[in-house]
N, C-alpha and C positions, 0 to 999 in steps of 0.2 A: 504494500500500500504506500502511496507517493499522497497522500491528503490526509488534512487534519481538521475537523469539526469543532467547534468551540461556538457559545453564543455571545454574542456580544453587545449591549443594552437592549436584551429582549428578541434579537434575532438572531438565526443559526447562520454562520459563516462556514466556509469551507476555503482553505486553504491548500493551494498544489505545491507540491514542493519545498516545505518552510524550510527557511536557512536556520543552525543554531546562532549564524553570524549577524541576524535580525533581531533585534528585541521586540517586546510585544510592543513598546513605545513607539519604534519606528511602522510599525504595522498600525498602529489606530490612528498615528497623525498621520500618515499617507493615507490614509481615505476621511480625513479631513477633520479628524476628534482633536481639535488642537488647547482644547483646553488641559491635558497633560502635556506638560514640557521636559525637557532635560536641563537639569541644572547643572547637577554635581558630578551624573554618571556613577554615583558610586552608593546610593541609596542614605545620602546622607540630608538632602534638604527637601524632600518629599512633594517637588514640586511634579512629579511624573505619578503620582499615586492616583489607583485604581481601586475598583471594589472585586474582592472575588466572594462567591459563594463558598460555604466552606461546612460539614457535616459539624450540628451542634445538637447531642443527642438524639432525639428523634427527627429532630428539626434542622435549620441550617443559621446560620449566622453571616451576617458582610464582615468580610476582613479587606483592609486595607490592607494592600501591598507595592514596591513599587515595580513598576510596568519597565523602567531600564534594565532592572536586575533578571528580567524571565525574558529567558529565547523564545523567540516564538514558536516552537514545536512546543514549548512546556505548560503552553496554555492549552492545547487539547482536550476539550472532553472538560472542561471548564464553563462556567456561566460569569460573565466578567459585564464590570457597566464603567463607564467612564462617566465622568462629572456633567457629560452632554446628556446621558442617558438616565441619569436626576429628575431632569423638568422637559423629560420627553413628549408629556401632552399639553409642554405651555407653562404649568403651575411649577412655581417655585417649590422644591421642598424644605421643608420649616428650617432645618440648616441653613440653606442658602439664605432663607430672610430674613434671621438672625445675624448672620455672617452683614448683609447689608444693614441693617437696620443698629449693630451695633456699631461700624465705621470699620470693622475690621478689613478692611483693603481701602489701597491708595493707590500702587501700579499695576495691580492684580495681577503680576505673574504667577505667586503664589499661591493665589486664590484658590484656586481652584482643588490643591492640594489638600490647603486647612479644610475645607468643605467637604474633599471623601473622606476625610480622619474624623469631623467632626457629625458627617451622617451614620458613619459604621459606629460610633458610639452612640447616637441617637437610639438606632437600634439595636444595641446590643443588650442579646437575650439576658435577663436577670436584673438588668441594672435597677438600684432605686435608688430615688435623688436627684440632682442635677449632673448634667455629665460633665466626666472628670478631665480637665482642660487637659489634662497630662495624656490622654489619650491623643492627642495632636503633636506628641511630645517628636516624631520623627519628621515636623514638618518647622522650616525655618523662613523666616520672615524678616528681609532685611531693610524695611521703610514703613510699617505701618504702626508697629508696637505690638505688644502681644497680651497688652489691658482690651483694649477692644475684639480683641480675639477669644483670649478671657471670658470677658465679660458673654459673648455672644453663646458660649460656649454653656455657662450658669443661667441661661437664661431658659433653656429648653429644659422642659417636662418632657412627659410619657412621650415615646413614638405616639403618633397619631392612627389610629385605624386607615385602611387601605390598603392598595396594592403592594406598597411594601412592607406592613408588617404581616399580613397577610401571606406573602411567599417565604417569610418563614415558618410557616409551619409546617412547609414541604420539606423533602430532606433535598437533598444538599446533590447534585450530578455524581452519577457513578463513575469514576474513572478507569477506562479499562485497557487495555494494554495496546502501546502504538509502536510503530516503527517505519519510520521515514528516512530517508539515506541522510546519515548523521546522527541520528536521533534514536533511540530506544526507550519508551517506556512500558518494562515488563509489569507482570501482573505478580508473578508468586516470583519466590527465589530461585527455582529451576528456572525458568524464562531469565533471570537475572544471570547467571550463571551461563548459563547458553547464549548469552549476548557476548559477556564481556569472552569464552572460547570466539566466538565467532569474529569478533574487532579488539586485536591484540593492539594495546597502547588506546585503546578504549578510558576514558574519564569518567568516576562514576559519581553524580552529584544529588542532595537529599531538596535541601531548599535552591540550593543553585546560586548562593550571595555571594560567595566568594570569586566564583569563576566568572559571574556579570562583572564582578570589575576588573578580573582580569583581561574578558573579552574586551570590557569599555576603553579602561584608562592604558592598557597596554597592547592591544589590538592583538591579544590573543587566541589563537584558532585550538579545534582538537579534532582527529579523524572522525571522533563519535563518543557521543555523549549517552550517557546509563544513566536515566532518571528513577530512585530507587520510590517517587512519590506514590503510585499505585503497585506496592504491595502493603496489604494491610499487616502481616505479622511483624512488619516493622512501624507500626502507626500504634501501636498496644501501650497500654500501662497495667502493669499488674505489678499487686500490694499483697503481702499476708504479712506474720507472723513475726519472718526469719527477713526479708528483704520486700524492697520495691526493685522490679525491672523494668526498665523505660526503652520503650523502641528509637532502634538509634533514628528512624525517619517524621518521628512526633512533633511538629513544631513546637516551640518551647511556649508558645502561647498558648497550646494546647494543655501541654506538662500544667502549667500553671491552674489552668481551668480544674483539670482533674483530677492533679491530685492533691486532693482535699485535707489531707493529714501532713503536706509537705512544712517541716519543722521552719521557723521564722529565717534563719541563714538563705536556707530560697527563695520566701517570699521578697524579702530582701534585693537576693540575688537577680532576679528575675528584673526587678524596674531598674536594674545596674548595665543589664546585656543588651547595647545599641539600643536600637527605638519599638515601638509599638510593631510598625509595618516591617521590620526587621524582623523578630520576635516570631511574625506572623509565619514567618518560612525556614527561618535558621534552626536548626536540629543541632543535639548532641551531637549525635554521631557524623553529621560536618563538622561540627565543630574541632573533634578530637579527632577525626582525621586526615583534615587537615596540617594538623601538626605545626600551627604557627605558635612563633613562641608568646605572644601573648593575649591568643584564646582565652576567654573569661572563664568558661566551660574547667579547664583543666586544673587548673589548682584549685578548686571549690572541689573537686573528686576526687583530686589527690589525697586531702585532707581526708576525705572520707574514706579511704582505701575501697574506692570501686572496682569493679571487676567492668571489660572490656567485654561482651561476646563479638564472636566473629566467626562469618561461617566461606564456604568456597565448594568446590567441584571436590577435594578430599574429606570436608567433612567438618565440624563446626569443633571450636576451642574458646576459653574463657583462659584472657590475658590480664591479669595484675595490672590495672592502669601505671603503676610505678614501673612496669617493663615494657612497657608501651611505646614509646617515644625514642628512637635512635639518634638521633640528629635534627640537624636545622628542616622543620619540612618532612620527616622524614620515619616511620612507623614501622613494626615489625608484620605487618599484613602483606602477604604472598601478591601478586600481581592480580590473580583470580577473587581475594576473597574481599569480603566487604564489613564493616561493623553492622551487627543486628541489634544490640542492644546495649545497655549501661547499666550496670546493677550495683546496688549500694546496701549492704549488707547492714541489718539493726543488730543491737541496738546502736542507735548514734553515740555521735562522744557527747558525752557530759555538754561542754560547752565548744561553741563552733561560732568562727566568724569570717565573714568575706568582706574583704577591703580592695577599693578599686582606686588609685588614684592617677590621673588622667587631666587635661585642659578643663575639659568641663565634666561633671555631675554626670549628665545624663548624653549619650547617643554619643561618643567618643570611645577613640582608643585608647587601651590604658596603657599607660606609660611604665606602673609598676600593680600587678593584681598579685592580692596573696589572701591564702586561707589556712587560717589555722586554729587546731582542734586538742584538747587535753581531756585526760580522763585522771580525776586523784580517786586515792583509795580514801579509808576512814580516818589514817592521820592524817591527810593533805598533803601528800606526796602524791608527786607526778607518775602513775603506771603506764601512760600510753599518750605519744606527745606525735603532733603532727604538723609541721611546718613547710607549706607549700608556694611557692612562686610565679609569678608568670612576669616575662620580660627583662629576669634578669640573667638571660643564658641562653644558648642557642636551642634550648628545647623549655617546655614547664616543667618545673625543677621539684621536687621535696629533697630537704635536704638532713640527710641522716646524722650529721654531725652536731646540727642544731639539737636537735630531737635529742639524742643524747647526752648532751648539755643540760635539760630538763629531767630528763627519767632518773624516776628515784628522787629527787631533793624536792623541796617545801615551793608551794608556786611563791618566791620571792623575790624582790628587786634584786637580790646577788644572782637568783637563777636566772633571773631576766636578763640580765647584764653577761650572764657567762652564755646563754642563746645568741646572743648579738654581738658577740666576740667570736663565735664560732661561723656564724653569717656573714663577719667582715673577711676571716679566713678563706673561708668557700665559694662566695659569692664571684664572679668573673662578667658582671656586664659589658654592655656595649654601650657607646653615648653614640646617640643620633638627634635628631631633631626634637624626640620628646625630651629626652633628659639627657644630661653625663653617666659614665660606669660610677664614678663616685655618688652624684645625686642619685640613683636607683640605690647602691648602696645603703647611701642614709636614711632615704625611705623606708626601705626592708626593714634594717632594724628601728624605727619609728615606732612601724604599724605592731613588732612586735612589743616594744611597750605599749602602745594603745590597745593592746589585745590583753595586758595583764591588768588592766587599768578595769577592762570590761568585765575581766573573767575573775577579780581577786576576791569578790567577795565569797 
């Protein structure tokens, strides 16, 4: 099959031939939806954002996402609306006349952006209140302000009855298995499996964020792309007893919706990992197999001594996230196999924290991420210590030296002070644009006094 079906504000399109080298961006403004624009190319200022349908229990839910970062084969079998396809019979919808009516736009390139961020939270299933302006949080606005954005944003109640609350009650397009010269997306893990035998030097991707910018900002090609999006046994979250397993292809949006018991360190974590419409696509298991050194994903796991599954055409293994990571970029997974899941073993530690520090707060890179986890026995000694890194090494680091520095001795400022002695030892950054090896350094050990500051009582 050389075409690809997808609808697109309310009508079914048919595409011949899609390039992975096209993004969905470039496909809906050539046929003339120029209300998504490219800003940044790299899904950082959310002026190209889009609505996709997306399965929300019985029902479906709008997710923003943005439309630079998805090749256009990877919208297939997708129901997607553009900001055109809003006030397709004329009528503003309440968003939009809020967005007006509060002043929030002046050159309106933007606009249009704030407005799919701030209709997908209009409707999104469960909310009560007014909605949460930080739902817009992956959308930036360089001339208008973001009080009258704010404000526009606090001003909307309940979705309104109609056709669009309405179409959530339906569930959400079945995705089922495509393949277009370039392009593969399989259904089960044998189809997955039988792809990547079949296109050796094959690229295999969950949400697809990273490789949108490396097709955008570095004009990079690959013979053939494995979209792992439509298999379900890697879209799973399963909880008992002994552990949670999280399917490495779950967007972490999801993660967050689901699982309901996830201890405060993730809730945390989660409004810390890039933006909302980032969120919407980015997975674990990209995350960590990617293998960049400062993935938010990997020292939050490290800490937690995760387990890695991963399965191939020989048969599936569970990798110790701490043996995970080879080098710069660079992973113990065979050329065949692929991450299926991430599992994190209860009981948690005692006390656990994630720190991110970066240019800004929210939807930035971090310049130093660290997660660290203790367990004391009943006189308050250290039994089980976990001090994890991202950015300050050519892979995300735990490092054992530290940790031994703590085990066994009383959690205090001398134990503190001999972790942070063993972290100036250890440590080997690199200074680039975000920091110096020195400024990562003194970060690291910062965050670990601000981790005993947290954890002393």
């Amino acid at each position: 099959m050389a075409v690809i079906d997808f609808v697109l504000n309310g009508r079914p399109v048919r595409v011949d031939a899609p390039s992975t080298g096209v993004t969905l961006l470039d496909f809906v403004r050539a046929r003339g939806l120029t209300g998504a624009k490219e800003g940044c190319a790299e899904g950082e200022c959310g002026a190209c954002a889009v609505l996709v349908v997306t399965p929300d229990g019985a029902g479906s839910a709008y997710r923003v996402v943005n439309s630079c970062l998805l090749s256009l084969p990877q919208a297939a079998g997708h129901e997607i609306y553009t900001v055109e396809g809003l006030a397709g019979t004329g009528d503003l919808t309440e968003a939009q006349q809020a967005m007006a009516a509060a002043g929030g736009s002046q050159c309106g390139y933007c606009t249009p952006g704030f407005v799919m961020s701030l209709f997908a939270e209009h409707y999104r299933p469960g909310r009560v209140g007014p909605c949460d302006p930080l739902a817009m949080g992956g959308n930036l606005c360089r001339c208008t302000g973001y009080r009258p954005i704010r404000d526009a944003a606090l001003s909307l109640g309940p979705a309104p009855a109609g056709q669009w609350l309405d179409r959530l009650a339906q569930p959400a397009p079945r995705l089922d298995a495509v393949r277009v010269p370039g392009f593969s997306r399989p259904a089960t893990l044998d189809e997955c499996f039988a792809a990547l035998a079949r296109y050796p030097g094959a690229v295999v991707i969950a949400g697809g964020s990273d490789l949108g910018v490396e097709s955008n900002l570095r004009g990079k090609r690959w013979p053939h792309v494995v979209s792992l999006e439509g298999v379900s046994e890697l879209r799973e979250l399963c909880e008992d007893a002994g552990s949670v397993r999280i399917g490495a292809a779950l967007p972490l949006s999801d993660i967050e919706r689901q699982w309901q018991s996830a201890p405060d360190v993730f809730t945390n974590w989660f409004a810390l990992f890039a933006s909302p419409s980032i969120r919407n696509r980015a997975t674990l298991g990209g995350n960590l197999a990617t293998a960049s050194p400062i993935g938010d994903a990997a020292p939050l796991l490290l800490a937690l001594d995760a387990v890695v599954h991963a399965a191939g055409r020989g048969g599936r293994r569970a990798i110790p996230l701490v043996d995970f990571f080879t080098g710069y970029r660079r992973t113990v997974l065979e050329a065949d196999e692929i991450v299926t899941a991430v599992e994190i073993t209860k009981p948690l530690p005692q006390q656990v924290r994630f720190y991110k520090v970066a240019k800004r707060r929210l939807d930035d890179i971090s310049t130093v991420a660290a997660a660290m986890a203790i367990d004391r026995d009943t006189g308050g000694r250290v039994r089980r210590a976990r001090f994890a890194f991202g950015g300050v090494a050519a892979t995300p680091v735990r490092v054992p030296e530290a940790e031994d520095a703590a085990i066994g001795h009383l959690w205090t400022e001398t134990t503190v002070e001999r972790v942070q002695q063993a972290l100036e030892r250890t440590l080997a950054p690199i200074s680039d644009a975000r920091g110096s090896a020195a400024y990562r350094r003194q970060v690291a050990c910062s965050l670990v006094g601000k981790f005993f500051e947290e954890s002393r009582a």
